[in-house]
C-alpha positions, 0 to 999 in steps of 0.5 A, spaced: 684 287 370 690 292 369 696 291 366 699 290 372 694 283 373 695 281 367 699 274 367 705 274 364 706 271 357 708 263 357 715 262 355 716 258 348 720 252 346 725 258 343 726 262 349 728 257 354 733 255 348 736 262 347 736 261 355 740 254 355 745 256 349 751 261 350 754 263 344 759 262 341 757 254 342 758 247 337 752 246 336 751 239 331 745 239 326 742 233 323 739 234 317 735 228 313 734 226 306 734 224 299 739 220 297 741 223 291 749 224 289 747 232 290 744 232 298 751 232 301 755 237 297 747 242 296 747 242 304 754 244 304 754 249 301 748 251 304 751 251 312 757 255 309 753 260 307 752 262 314 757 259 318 764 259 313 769 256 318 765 250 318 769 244 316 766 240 311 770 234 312 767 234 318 760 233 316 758 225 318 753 221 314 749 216 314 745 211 310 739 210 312 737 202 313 734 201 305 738 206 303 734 211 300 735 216 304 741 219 307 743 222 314 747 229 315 750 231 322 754 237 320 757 240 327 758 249 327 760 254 331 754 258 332 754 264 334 747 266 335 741 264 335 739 269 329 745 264 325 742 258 327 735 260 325 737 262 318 741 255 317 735 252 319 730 257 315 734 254 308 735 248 310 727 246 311 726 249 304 731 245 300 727 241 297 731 235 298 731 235 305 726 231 308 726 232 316 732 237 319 734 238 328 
């Protein structure tokens, strides 16, 4: 088999997303977490960092039913995928979020 007859490489879930999305886009993130005083300032300060005309007063939260954990959706304004990446990058090794989308 040459080449030419191999198959070609599957698309991933990544792929077909950069196919899907053309930046500039609002795109909303939703992170969960602890409920802790910190959590919302913490991840703030961490979606500034690579998006800095986000708007915090922009950022919604949510309690979740008992209250131990607290839901973030902050909405940016990416303007790539290497962006969006590296927010999630940071955001999945915050120690105190929980579960990030």
């Amino acid at each position: 088999m040459t080449s030419a007859d191999a198959p070609a490489p599957t698309e991933g879930p990544a792929d077909r997303l950069s196919e899907l999305l053309q930046f500039p886009v609002d795109f909303p993130i939703k992170i969960m977490g602890a409920r802790v005083d910190e959590f919302a300032n913490d991840i703030a300060a961490v979606i500034i960092r690579h998006a800095p005309d986000f708007d915090v007063s922009t950022l919604e939260l949510r309690s979740s039913s008992k209250g131990n954990y607290l839901g973030l959706t902050a909405t940016i304004r990416a303007t790539s995928r290497d962006q969006l990446d590296a927010i999630y990058r940071e955001l999945t090794s915050h120690p105190l979020v929980k579960v990030v989308l």
